[in-house]
C-alpha positions as CSV (number, residue, x, y, z in Angstrom):
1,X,-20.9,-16.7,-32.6
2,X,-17.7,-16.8,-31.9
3,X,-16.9,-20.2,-34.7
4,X,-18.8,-17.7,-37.0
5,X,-16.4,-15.3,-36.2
6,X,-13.0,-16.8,-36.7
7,X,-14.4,-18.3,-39.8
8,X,-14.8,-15.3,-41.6
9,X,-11.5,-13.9,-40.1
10,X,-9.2,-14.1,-43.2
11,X,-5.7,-15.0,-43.9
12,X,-5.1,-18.4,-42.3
13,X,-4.0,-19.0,-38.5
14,X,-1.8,-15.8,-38.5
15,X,-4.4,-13.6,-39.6
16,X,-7.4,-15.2,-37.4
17,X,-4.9,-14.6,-34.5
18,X,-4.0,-11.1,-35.1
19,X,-7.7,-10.4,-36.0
20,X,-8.9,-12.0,-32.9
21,X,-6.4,-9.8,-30.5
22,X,-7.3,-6.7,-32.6
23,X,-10.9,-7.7,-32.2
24,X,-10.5,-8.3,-28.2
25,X,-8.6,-5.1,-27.9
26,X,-11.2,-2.7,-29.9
27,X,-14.1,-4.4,-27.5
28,X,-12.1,-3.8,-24.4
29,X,-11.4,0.1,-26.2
30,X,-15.1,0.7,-26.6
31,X,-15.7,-0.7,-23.1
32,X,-13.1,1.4,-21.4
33,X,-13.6,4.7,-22.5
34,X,-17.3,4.8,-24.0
35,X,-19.3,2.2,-21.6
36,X,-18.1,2.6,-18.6
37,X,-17.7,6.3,-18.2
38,X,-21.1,6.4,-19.7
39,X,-22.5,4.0,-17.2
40,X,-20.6,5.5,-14.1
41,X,-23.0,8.0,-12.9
42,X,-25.7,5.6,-13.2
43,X,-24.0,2.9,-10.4
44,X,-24.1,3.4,-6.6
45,X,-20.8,2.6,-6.0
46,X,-20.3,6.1,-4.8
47,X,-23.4,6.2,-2.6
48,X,-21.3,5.9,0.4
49,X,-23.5,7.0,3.9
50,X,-21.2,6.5,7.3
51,X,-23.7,7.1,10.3
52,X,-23.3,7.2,14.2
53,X,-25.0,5.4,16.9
54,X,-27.6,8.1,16.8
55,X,-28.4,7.3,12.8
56,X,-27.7,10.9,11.7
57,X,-25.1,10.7,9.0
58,X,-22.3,12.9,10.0
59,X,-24.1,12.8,13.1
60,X,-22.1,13.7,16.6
61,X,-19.9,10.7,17.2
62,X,-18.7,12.1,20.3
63,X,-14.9,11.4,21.6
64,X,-12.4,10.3,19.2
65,X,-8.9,9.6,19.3
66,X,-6.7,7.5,22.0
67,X,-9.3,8.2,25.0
68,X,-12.0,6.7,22.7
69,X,-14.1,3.8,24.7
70,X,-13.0,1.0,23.0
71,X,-9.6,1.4,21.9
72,X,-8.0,-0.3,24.5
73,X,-5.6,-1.8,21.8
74,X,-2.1,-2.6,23.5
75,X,0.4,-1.8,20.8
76,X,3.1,-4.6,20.7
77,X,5.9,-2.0,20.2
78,X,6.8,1.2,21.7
79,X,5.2,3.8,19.8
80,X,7.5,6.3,21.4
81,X,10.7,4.7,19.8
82,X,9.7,5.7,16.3
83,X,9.8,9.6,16.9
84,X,13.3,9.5,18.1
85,X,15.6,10.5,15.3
86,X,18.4,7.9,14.6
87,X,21.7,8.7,16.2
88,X,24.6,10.3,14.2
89,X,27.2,8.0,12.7
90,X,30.3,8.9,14.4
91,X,33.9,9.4,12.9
């Protein structure tokens, strides 16, 4: 297909390149702004369900935040040193 192509392309090397580029670019065009937002709705990439423990989505998940079991995380910096503000240049 694509020999059959670039043989009926016309005006020599030049021309098969530019048509082949202008080809490429129409067919990524169509693909863009037709297919895919055509398609979209159909996919389930979207389809996004986060459950609990309990398998209710949305469901209770209980305590959240630092005091949540299993965030024992030790931080390898001071967390409090980046609220400070910096000190004032002095003249």
């Amino acid at each position: 297909m694509y020999a059959w192509i670039w043989r009926k392309l016309p005006f020599g090397l030049a021309g098969k390149l530019a048509g082949s580029v202008l080809i490429t670019a129409a067919a990524v065009a169509l693909l863009w702004f037709v297919v895919f937002p055509w398609a979209e709705p159909l996919l389930p990439f979207d389809d996004v369900q986060v459950t609990q423990d309990s398998g209710t989505p949305g469901g209770d998940g209980g305590v959240t935040g630092p005091d949540a079991p299993g965030d024992e995380h030790d931080l390898p910096y001071d967390t409090e040193q980046n609220n400070t503000p910096p000190p004032s240049p002095k003249k």
